[in-house]
N, C-alpha and C positions, 0 to 999 in steps of 0.2 A: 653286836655285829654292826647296826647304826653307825655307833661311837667311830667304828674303828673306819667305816666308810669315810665319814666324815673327817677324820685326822689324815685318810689320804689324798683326800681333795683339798683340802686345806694345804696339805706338803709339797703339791702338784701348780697349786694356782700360787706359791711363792718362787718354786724354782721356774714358771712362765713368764711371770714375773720382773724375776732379777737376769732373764735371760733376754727379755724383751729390751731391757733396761740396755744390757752390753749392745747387743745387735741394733740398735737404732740411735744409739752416740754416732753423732756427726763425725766424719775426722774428715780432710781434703785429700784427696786423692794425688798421687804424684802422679807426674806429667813428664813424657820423656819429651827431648832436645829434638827440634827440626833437624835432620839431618841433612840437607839438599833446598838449597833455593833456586826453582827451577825460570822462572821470566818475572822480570825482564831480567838478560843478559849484564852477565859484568859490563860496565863501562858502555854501556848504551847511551848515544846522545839524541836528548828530545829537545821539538822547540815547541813550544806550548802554546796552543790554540786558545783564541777567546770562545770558541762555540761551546755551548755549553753541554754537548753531546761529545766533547771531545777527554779522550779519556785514555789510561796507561792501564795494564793490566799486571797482575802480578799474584805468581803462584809458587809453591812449595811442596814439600813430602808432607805427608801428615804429622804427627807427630801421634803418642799412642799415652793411653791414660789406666793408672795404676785399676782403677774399677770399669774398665770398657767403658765407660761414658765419650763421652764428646769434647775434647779439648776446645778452650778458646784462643782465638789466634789474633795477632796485633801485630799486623805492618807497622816498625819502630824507624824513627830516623833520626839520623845525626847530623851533625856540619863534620867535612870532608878530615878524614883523624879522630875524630869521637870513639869513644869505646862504649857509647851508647846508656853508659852509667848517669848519664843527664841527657838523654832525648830530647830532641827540638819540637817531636811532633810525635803521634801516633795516630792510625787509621784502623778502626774494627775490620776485620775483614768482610766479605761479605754475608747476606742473611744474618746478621745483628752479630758476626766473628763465629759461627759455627763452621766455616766453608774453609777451604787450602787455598782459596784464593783471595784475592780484592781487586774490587775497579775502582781507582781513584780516580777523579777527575781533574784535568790538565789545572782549574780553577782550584782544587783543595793545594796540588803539587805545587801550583803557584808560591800559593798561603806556607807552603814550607821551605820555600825558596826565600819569601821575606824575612819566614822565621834563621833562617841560618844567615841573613845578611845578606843577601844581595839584591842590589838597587834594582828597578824597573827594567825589563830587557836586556839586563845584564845574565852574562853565563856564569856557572857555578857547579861545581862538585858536591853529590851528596853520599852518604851512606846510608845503606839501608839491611835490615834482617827483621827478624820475625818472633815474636813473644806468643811462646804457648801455653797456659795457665789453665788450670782447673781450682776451683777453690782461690785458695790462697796462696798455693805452691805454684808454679812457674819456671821457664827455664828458657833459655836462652837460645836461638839456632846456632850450630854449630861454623856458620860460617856468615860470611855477610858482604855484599854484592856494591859497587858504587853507583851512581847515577848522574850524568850530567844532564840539566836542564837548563834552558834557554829561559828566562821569564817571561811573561806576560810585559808589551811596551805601557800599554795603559793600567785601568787601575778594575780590577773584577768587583770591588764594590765601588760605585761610582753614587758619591753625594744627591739626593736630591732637590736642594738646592744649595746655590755659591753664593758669598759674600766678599766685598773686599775692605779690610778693615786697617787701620795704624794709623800713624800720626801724617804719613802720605796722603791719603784718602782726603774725600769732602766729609765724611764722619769723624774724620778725627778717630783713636783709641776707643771710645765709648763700644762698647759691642751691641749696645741698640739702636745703634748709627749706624751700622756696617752699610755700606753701599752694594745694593742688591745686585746679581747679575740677571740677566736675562736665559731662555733656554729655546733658542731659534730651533734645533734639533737633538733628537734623541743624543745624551752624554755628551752634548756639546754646550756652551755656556760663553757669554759674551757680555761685553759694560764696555759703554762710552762713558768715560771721569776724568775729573781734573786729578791730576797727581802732582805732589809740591816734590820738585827735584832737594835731593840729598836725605831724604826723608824714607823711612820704609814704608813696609805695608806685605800684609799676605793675605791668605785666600782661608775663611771658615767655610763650615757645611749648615751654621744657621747663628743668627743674630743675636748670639747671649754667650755667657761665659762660658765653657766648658766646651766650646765645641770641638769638632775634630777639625785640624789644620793642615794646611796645605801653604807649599810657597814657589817662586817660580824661578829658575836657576837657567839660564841664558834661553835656549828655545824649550824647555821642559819642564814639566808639574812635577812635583815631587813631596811624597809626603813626610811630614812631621813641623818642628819648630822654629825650622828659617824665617828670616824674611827676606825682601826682598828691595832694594834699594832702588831710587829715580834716579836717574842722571840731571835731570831738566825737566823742571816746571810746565807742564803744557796739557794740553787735552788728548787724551790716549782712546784708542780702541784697543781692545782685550780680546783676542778669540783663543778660548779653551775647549780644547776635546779629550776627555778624559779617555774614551779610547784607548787612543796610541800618546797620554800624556803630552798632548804637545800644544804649543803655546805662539799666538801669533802676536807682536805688538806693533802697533802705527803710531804715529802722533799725527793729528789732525790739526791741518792748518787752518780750514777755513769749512763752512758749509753757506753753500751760494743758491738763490732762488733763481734757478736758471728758465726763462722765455724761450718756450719751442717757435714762435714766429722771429724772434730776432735772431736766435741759434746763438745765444749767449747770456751769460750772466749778468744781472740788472741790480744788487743789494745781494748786502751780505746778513746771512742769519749769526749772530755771535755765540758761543757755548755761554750760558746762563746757569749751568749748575744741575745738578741731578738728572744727569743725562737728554738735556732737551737742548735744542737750539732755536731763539729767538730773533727774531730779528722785524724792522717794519720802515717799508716805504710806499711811494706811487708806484701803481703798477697801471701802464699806459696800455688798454688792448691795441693791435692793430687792426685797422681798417681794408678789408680783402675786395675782392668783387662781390662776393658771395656773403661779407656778413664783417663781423668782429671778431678775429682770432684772439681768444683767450688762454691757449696751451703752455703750461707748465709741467716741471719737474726740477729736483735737485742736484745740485753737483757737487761732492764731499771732494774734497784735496787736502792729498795727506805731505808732511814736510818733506818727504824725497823725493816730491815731483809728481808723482802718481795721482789719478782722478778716481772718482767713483759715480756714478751714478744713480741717482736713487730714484724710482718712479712707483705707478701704482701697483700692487701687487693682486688687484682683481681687475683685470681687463676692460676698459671702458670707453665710452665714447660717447657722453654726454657729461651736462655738469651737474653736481650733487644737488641744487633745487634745495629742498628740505633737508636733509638728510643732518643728522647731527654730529658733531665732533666723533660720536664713537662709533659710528655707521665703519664696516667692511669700507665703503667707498675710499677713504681717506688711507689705507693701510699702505705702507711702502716698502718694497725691498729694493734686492740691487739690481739692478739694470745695465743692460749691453749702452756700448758708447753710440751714441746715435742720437739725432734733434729728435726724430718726429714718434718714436713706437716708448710706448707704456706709460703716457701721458696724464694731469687730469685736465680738467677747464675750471675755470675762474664764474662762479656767478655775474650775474650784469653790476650788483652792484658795487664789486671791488672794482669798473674799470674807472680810473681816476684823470683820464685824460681830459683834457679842454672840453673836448667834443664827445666825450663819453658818455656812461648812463650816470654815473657821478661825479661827474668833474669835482677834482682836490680832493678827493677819497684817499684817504693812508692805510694800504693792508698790514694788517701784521699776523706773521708766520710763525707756528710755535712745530719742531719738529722732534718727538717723541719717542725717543729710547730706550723707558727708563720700564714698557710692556712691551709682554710677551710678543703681543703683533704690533710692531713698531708703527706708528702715525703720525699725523700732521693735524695741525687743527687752522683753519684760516678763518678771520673776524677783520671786523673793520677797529681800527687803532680809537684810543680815546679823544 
């Protein structure tokens, strides 16, 4: 009776077995066709926000899966005529592609806006539907909706730092010469350089080979492999804001060490090369009821005639005493047209007049572009 126990437990723990074996082979589950793309609407046109809360929504019918599980869903996209057999892009849906819907954000629809070709703030046609997969098997929605989008005018990854580099440039080609630019404010970036007319030059994201490029095409930044041609040899101010892509260019004629008591310019600071302008002469104080006026500030002129004014850019009203070349005091931005408001003062010993504290004293004026908080440094000439 044993025996016989035994050969049916034995015949019982084989056919569990080979049964367990069929029932737990993997196979993938078929996946039926979205039948209904419900938002956004056919032929919807958007213009796309840089905020980064700003976002498209987009939903569908579910689709249904051969063992009731959970289909996965993938927003697919095309360029405008695609049959989606080479998609430009795709997008999980939401909760890791478990959901009937997706929130894209205006910044990814961008990134698929680039992907299908079209430039910065340019409009464009897309196509869009929806891939539902389980396993390995998948299938395709049974219909599929267009999209116009506006792009983004600036650029949603924005460098954190610029360089300007080529045979144009005071570095020359060398790309660990690139001439640095500054960063006055957030995605904005700017360089006073000499540029050699007929000569190119374009814009990296960092000082060595490989970097990612930029080049600038009439008033606009634009990415990839361009360069970008001088017409004429001269000293250039550069203002870029990645932003809205756009591009300012001056040629500077002159930078003047302008005398708030004369209300005019006395010596000229010449451009010297890596963004600074030099210059040295006497600077004569005048003689008041009250004392020696020593009041300065700068005056940039650009070649269309245009002026600029440059002064202190921490409020003051006395003169620097000690204070060293890199002190806050010395810092300067740009300043309203006016003789007497955001001025500094001159120590005693720069005044160089007959009757001064140094008579035949030679200032010289170094004025400083090339950091972040632009400056001046003033010393007495050799």
């Amino acid at each position: 009776m044993k025996t016989i126990f035994s050969t049916i437990a034995l015949f019982s723990a084989v056919l569990f077995a080979t049964s367990c074996t069929e029932d737990m082979e993997y196979k993938d589950s078929k996946v039926s066709s979205v039948n209904q793309l419900y938002e956004p609407t056919d032929g919807k046109e958007v213009a796309l926000q840089s905020s980064a809360s700003a976002s498209l929504f987009f939903e569908w019918e579910s689709a249904k899966a051969e063992d009731s599980g959970s289909p996965l869903y993938e927003v697919v996209f095309d360029k405008e005529g695609g049959d989606f057999s080479k998609p430009i892009y795709k997008v999980l849906s939401d909760n890791g592609g478990s959901l009937n819907y997706a929130t894209i954000s205006h910044k990814t629809l961008n990134k698929i806006g680039a992907a299908a070709g079209l430039n910065s703030g340019e409009t464009g046609t897309l196509v869009w539907t929806v891939m539902a997969s389980r396993g390995l098997n998948y299938a395709m929605a049974k219909e599929s909706k267009s999209l116009t989008i506006t792009r983004l005018v600036g650029f949603e990854e924005i460098p954190a730092q610029l360089y300007l580099t080529g045979n144009a440039t005071e570095g020359g080609v060398d790309a660990s010469k690139a001439v640095a630019c500054a960063s006055p404010e957030k995605d904005k970036f700017e360089v006073f350089t000499k540029l050699e007319g007929g000569k190119t030059y374009k814009l990296v994201d960092r000082a060595a080979e490989g970097a990612k490029t930029f080049y600038i095409s009439g008033n606009r930044i634009m990415e990839g492999e361009g360069e970008t041609t001088v017409e004429k040899t001269g000293v250039y101010r550069i203002e870029m804001d990645f932003s809205i892509a756009s591009v300012t260019i001056k040629e500077v004629s002159k930078m003047e060490f302008y005398f708030c008591p004369s209300g005019a310019t006395t010596f000229e600071l010449p451009y010297v090369g890596n963004g600074v302008f030099c210059g040295q002469d006497k600077v004569e104080f005048k003689q008041e009821g009250w004392g020696r006026d020593q009041r300065y500030k700068f005056l940039m002129t650009y070649a269309d005639g245009s002026i600029q004014y440059w002064g202190t850019k921490n409020t003051t009203d006395s003169n620097p005493g000690a204070a060293t070349p890199e002190d806050p005091y010395f810092y300067i931005m740009e300043t309203p047209d006016n003789q007497w408001d955001q001025k500094w003062k001159l120590n005693n010993e720069f005044d160089g007049a007959a009757d001064g504290y140094n008579p035949g004293a030679i200032t010289k004026i170094s004025v400083i572009f090339n950091v972040e908080n632009y400056t001046h440094k003033v010393e007495l000439a050799d």
